[in-house]
C-alpha positions in Angstrom: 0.0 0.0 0.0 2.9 2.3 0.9 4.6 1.6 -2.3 1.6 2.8 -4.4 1.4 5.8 -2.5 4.8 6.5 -3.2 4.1 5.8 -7.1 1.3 8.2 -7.2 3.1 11.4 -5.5 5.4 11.1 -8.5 2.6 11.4 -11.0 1.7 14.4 -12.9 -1.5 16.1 -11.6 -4.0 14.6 -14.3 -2.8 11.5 -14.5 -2.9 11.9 -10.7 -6.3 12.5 -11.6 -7.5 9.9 -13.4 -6.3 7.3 -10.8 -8.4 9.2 -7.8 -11.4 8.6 -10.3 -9.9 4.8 -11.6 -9.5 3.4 -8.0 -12.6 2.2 -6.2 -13.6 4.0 -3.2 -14.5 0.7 -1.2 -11.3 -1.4 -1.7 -7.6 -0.4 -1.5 -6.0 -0.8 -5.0 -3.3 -3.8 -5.8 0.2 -2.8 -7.4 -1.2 -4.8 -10.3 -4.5 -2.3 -10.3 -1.9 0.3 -10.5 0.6 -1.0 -13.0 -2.6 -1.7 -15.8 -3.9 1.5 -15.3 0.0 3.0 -16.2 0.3 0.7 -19.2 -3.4 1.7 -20.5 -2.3 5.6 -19.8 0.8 5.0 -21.5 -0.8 3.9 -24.0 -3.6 6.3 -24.2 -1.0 9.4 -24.2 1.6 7.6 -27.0 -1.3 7.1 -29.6 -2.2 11.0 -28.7 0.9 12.1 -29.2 1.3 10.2 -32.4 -0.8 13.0 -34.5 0.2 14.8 -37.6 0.8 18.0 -36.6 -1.3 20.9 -37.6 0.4 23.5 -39.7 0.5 26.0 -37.5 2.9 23.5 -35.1 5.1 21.9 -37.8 5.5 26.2 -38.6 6.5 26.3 -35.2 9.0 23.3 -35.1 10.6 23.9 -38.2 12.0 27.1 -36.7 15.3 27.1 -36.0 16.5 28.3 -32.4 19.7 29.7 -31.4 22.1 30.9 -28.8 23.3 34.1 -27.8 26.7 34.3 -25.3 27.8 37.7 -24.1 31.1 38.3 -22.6 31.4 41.4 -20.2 34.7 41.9 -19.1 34.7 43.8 -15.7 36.7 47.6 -15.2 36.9 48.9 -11.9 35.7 52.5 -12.0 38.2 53.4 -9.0 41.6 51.3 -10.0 41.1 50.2 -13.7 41.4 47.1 -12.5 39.5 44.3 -13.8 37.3 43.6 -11.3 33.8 45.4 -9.8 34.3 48.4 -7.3 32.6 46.5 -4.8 36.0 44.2 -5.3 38.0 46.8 -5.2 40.4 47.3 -2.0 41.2 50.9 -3.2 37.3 51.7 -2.9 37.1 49.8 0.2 40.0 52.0 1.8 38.1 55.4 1.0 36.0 57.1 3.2 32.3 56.6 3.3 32.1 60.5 1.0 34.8 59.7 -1.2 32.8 56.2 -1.9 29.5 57.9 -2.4 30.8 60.4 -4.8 32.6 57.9 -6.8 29.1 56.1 -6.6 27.2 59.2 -7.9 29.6 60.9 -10.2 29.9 57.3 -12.5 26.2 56.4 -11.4 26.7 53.2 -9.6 23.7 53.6 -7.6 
């Protein structure tokens, strides 16, 4: 009983579903109960799934996708180094008003 409890946690929420309303109210289901109604759901969604597509969808899965990769390369505003000013030991050494105008006057904020 535990191990078809298990089993049906990890369904998804409609086939989840369609066991509550599969499963008799009176008796507790077998693993067997269980394992037919996942082969006839299997079955059920591969013959679904096994459609032509519209032509809307095969429009939509003949696109072709791609990748964009940006490299950023860091410059401290304070050093030049090549790291963030909140990195920065120079920045870190200043006084609170000599951070915040750094801050404002490149607008870091």
């Amino acid at each position: 009983m535990i191990i078809i409890y298990i089993l049906v946690q990890k369904l998804d929420d409609k086939t989840k579903r369609e066991w509550e309303l599969h499963v008799s109210n009176k008796e507790l289901p077998t693993l067997q109960q269980l394992y037919t109604f996942l082969e006839h759901r299997c079955n059920a969604l591969e013959s679904v799934s096994t459609k032509p597509k519209t032509n809307e969808q095969k429009q939509f899965s003949d696109r072709k996708m791609s990748h964009s990769y940006v490299s950023v390369k860091l410059t401290c505003e304070v050093c030049k180094g090549s790291h963030t000013v909140s990195q920065c030991n120079t920045f870190k050494q200043l006084s609170n008003d000599e951070r915040y105008k750094i801050v404002k006057d490149n607008k870091l904020h």
